[in-house]
C-alpha positions in Angstrom: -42.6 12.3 -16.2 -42.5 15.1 -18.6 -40.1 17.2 -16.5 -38.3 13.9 -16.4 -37.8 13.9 -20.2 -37.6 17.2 -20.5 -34.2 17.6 -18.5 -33.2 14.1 -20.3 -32.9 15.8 -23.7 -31.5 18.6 -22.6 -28.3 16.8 -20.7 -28.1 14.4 -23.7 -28.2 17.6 -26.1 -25.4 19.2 -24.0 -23.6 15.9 -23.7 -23.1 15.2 -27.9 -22.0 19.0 -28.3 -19.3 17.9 -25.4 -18.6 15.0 -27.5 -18.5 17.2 -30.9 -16.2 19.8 -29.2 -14.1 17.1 -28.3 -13.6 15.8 -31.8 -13.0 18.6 -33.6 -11.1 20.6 -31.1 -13.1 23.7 -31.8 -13.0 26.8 -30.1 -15.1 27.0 -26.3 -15.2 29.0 -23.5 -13.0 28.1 -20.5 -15.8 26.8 -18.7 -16.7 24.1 -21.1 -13.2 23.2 -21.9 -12.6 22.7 -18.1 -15.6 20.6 -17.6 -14.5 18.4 -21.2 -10.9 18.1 -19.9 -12.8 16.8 -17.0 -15.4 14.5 -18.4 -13.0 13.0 -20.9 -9.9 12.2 -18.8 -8.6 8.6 -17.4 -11.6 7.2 -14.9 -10.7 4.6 -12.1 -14.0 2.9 -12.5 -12.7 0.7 -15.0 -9.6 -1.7 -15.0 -6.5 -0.8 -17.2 -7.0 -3.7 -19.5 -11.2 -1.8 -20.3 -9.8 1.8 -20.5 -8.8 1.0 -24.0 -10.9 -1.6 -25.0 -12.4 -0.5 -27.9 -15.9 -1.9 -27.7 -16.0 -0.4 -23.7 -18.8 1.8 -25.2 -21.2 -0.8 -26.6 -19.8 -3.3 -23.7 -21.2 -0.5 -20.7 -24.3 0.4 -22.7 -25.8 -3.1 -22.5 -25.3 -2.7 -18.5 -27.9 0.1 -18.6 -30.7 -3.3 -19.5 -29.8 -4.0 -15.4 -30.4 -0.4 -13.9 -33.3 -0.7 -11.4 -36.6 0.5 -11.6 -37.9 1.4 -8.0 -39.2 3.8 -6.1 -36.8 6.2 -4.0 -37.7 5.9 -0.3 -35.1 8.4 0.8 -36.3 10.8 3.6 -34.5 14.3 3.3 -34.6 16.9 6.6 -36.8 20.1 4.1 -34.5 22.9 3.6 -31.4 21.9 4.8 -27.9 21.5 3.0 -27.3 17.8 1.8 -23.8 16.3 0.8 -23.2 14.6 -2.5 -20.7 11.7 -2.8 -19.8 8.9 -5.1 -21.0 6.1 -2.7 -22.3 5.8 0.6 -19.2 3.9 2.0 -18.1 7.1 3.8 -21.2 8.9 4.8 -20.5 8.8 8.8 -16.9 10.7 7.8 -18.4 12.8 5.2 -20.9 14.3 8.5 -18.6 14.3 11.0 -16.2 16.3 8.8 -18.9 19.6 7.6 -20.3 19.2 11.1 -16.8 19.8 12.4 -16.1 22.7 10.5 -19.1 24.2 9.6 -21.2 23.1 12.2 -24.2 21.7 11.0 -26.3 19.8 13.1 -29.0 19.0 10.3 -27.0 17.7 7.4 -29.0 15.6 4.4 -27.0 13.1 2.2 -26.7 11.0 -0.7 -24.8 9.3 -3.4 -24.7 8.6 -7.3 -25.3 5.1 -6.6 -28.1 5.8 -4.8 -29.3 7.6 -7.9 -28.8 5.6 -10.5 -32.5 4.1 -11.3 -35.5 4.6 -12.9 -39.0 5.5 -11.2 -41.2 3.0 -13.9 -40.3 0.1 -17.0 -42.0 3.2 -19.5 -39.6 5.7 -18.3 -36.5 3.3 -18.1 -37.9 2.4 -22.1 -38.7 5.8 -23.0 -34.8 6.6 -22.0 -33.1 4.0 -23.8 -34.6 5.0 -26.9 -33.6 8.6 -26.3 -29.8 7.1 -26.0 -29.5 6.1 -28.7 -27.9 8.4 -30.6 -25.5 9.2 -27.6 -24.4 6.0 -27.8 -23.4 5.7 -31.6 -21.7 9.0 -31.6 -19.9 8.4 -28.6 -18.6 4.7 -29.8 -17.7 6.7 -32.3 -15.5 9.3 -31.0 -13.6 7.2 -29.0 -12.1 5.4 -31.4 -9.8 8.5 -31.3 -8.9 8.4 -28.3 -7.1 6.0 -25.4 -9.2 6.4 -22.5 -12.2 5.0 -24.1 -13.8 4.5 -20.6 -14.5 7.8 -20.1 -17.1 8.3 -23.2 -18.9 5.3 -21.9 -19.6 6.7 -18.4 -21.4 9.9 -19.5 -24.6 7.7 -20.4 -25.0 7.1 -16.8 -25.2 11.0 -15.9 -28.7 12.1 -17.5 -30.1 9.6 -15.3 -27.8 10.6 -12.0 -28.3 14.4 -12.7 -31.8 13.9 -12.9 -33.0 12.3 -10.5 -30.6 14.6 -8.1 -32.3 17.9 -9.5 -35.6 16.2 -8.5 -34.9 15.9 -5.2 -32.9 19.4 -4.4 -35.6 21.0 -6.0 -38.7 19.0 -4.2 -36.7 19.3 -1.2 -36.3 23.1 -1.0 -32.5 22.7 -0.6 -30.1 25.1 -1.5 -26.7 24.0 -1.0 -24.6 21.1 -1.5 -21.5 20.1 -0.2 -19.4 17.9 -3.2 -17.3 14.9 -2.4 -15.3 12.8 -4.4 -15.0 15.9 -6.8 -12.0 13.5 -9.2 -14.8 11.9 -10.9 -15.2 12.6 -14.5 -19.0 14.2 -14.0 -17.9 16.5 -11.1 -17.8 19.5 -13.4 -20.5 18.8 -15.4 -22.8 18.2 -12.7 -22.0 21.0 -10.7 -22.9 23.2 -13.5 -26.1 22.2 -13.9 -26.8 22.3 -10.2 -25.3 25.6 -9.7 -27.8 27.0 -12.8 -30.2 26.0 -10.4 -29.8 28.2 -8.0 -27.7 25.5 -5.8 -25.2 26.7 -4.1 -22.2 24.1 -4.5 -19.2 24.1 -2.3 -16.9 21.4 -3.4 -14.7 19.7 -1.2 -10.8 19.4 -2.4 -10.0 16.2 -0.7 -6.4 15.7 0.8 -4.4 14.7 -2.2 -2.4 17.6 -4.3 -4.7 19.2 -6.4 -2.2 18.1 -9.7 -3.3 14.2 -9.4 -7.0 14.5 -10.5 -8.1 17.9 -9.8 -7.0 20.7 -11.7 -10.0 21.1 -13.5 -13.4 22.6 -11.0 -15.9 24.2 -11.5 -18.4 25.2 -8.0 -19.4 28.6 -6.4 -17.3 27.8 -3.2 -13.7 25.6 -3.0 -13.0 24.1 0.2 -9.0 23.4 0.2 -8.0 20.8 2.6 -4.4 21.4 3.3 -2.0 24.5 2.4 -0.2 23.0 -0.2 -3.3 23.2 -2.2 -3.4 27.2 -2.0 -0.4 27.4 -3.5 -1.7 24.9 -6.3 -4.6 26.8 -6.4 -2.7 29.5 -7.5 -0.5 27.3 -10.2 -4.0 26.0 -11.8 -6.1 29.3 -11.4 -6.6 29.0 -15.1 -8.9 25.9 -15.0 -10.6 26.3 -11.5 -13.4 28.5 -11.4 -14.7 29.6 -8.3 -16.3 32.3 -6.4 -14.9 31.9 -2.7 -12.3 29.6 -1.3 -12.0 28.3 2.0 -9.2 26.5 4.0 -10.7 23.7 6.5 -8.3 20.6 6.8 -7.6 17.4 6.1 -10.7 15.1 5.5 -10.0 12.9 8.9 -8.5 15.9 11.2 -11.2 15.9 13.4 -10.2 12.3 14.6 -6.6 13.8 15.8 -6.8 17.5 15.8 -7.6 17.6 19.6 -4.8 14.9 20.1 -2.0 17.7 19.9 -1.7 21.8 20.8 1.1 23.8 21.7 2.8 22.1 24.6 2.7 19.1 22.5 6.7 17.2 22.3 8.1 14.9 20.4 11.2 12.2 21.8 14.8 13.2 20.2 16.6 10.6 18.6 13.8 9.2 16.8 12.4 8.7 12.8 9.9 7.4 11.4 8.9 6.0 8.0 5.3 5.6 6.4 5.3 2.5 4.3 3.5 2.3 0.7 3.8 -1.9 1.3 5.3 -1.5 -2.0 7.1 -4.8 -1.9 3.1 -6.6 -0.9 1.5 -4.5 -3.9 4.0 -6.1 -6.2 3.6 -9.9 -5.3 -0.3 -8.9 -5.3 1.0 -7.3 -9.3 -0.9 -3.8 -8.0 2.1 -1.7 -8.4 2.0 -1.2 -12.0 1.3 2.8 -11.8 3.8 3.8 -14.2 6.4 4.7 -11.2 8.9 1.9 -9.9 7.6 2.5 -5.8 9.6 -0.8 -5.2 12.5 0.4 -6.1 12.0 4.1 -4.6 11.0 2.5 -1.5 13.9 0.6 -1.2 16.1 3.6 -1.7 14.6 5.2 0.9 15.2 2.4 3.4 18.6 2.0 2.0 19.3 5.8 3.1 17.9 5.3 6.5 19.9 2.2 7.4 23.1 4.4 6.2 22.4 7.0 8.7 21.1 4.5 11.8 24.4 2.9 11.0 26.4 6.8 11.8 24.2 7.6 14.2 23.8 4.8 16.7 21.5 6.8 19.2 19.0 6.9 16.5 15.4 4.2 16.4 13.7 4.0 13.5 10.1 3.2 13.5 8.4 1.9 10.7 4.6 2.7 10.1 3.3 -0.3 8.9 0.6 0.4 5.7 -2.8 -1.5 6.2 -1.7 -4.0 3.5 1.1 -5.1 6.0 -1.2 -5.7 8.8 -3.0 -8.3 7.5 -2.8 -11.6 8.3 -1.2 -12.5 5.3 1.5 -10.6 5.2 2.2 -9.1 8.8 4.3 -12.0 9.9 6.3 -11.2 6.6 6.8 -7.6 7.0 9.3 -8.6 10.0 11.9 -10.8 7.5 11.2 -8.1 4.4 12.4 -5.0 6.4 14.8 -7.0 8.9 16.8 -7.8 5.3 16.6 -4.8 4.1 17.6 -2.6 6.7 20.0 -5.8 8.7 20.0 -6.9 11.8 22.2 -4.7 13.4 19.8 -1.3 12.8 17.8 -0.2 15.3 14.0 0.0 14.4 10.9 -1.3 15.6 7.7 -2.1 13.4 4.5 0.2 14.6 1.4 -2.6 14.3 -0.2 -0.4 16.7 -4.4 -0.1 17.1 -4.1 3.6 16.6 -4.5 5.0 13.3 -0.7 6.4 12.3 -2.4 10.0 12.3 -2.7 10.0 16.1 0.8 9.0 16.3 2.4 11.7 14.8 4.1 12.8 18.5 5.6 8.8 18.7 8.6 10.2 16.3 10.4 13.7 16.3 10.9 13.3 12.3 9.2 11.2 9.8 10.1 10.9 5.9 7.7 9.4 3.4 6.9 10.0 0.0 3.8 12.7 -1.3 0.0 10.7 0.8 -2.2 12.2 2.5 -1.2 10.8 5.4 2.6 13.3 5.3 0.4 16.6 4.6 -1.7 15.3 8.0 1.3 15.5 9.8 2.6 19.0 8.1 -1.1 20.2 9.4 -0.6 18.9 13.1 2.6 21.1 13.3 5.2 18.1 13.2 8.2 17.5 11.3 8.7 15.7 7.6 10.7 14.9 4.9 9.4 13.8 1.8 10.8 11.6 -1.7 8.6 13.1 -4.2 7.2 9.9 -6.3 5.6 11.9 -8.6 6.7 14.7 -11.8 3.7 17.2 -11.1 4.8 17.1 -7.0 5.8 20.2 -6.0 5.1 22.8 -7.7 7.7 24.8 -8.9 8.6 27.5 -6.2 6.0 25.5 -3.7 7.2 26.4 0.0 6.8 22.6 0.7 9.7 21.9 -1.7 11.9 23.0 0.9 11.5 19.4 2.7 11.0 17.7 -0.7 14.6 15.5 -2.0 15.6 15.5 -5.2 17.8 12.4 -4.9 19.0 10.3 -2.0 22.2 12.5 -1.6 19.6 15.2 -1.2 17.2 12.9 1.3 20.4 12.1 3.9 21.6 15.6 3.7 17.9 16.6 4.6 17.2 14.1 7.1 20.4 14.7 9.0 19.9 18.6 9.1 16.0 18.2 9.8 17.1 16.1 12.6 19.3 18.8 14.9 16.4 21.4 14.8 13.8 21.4 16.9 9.8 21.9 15.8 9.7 25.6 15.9 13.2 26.0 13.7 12.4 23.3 10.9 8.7 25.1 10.7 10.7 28.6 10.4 13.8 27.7 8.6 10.8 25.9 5.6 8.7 29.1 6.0 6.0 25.9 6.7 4.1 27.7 9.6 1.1 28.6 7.6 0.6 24.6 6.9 -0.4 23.8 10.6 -2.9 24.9 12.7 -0.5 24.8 15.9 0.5 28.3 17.4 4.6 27.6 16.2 6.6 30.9 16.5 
């Protein structure tokens, strides 16, 4: 129990000179400055409408009356490396994933909801109490600020951090493999754990490193696609690491076997990943400060010009999940039939497969920036993208050799991409390095 308080006051010290720094802009190292960029930005646990409600502080504080008291029950293997995510939803993928790579057989794991209790009513007591003054500074700083949301959320990390020391250290384990690594605590977390002698290896996940991560802070970066070296490079500034690895994509051991060398492609065919753009804005979930709709359409417009010069062409369309559901998959038919006409050749994929282990149905496919495109880049077949987003590429990436600047740029692309074959799109791009498929 002492311990327990002990390491309560210290994160809550640490966590008010975060807040103070963040007030008065004063001068910091790069280290803290990279974990206050971090802990302060936009967070997606909260809806747009309590981002900047200004009460969000007092509002989340009263939640903290509902945090359990109980007694953990989880079993760890002694010694061995554990994995540390934001929820437990994933856990099968998360050990399938550093077992594919790294091949551990003996992998421990566990998430921050699984952490966030108390072990008694005195200690849950003892830390509201302690709080306190967190909680009036922090109410107060963020009426400064827009993304309110964030200064709520850092009352929830003494308790998280805590009890996660607790078991690393009772546990004799020594490295940690760090998931989910967008959340605002990532850096602040993995400081902490890395001054205790933990080794942390954070995992980038599959989106470009210029959406949510340009901030990190761990002893070992695991990159997930190419792209992400060269952003790596862009952002070197406010990543600090000791080692970096390049694994791939967070799902590649469900296809990677599915294509080598002798792997083909038919001619004559494209493909197009949906975003179900038009389904996200009857559901009003397209509000993300880019018109997709309206991209999207452009896009299909494009495609049906060039099916209509090029009558040899099919067109397959990858439905998203949101399509397939029963609610709207007998309207994707009449929504893509009227926008691309009923004289165009395509064909709607509905198909059991995930769209990842049918990247050799189509001999080019166009999207915009997802994980799903830098999947394909990996597996060695060709793509075009529509960026969607200002920070995507990087200026002087390699991948913005297949990236359109406008819809002129898109056909002109498409239409060239089309007449080469794997090897000459991979070479003409300077893209070999992407995938991990022998292309000479």
């Amino acid at each position: 129990m002492i311990n327990k308080i002990i390491l309560w006051m210290i994160f809550v010290r640490v966590l008010i000179k975060f807040l103070y720094f963040k007030l008065t802009n004063k001068a910091i190292s790069n280290k803290e400055r990279i974990i206050i960029n971090h802990l302060f930005s936009k967070s997606f646990k909260f809806s747009n409408k309590s981002i900047n409600d200004r009460l969000i502080v007092i509002k989340f504080f009263k939640s903290f009356f509902k945090i359990k008291v109980i007694k953990s029950k989880t079993i760890f293997s002694y010694g061995f490396p554990i994995i540390f995510d934001s929820n437990s939803k994933s856990k099968e993928i998360r050990l399938e994933y550093i077992k594919h790579y790294k091949g551990h057989e003996n992998l421990n794991f566990i998430s921050y909801q699984n952490l966030l209790y108390f072990e008694s009513y005195i200690q849950k007591i003892f830390f509201l109490i302690l709080i306190l003054p967190l909680v009036l500074f922090s109410f107060f700083v963020s009426q400064f600020y827009e993304n309110r949301s964030s200064f709520a959320l850092i009352f929830e990390y003494p308790i998280v951090l805590n009890n996660l020391i607790n078991k690393l250290k009772s546990n004799n384990i020594n490295e940690l493999y760090y998931f989910s690594i967008f959340e605002k605590e990532s850096n602040f977390f993995s400081d902490f754990i890395m001054k205790n002698n933990v080794l942390v290896n954070k995992i980038s996940s599959d989106t470009p490193l210029a959406l949510w991560n340009q901030n990190i802070i761990c002893n070992n970066l695991i990159l997930c696609n190419y792209y992400q070296r060269e952003e790596y490079d862009f952002y070197k500034d406010s990543i600090l690491t000791e080692t970096i690895e390049f694994w791939g994509p967070e799902l590649s051991f469900n296809y990677k076997n599915l294509y080598n060398n002798d792997t083909s492609t038919p001619i004559n065919t494209l493909g197009f990943y949906s975003t179900a753009s038009w389904v996200r804005d009857i559901k009003g979930h397209i509000n993300q400060g880019v018109d997709f709709l309206l991209m999207e359409k452009e896009v299909l417009n494009c495609l049906k010009s060039i099916l209509v010069e090029r009558k040899n062409l099919k067109l397959y369309i990858f439905l998203h999940p949101k399509e397939k559901t029963n609610e709207f998959f007998s309207k994707s038919l009449d929504h893509y039939q009227k926008t691309l006409g009923l004289e165009t050749n395509f064909e709607l994929v509905n198909d059991q497969f995930s769209n990842a282990q049918l990247f050799d149905k189509v001999d080019l496919a166009v999207a915009f920036n997802s994980t799903l495109i830098h999947e394909r880049l990996y597996c060695g077949f060709k793509s075009v993208l529509f960026p969607n987003n200002p920070e995507f590429p990087i200026v002087n990436s390699t991948i913005s050799g297949i990236c359109a600047n406008s819809k002129e740029d898109l056909k002109e692309l498409i239409l060239e991409s089309l007449d080469l074959s794997i090897n000459e799109f991979f070479n003409k791009h300077d893209l070999i390095s992407y995938t991990y498929r022998n292309i000479k």
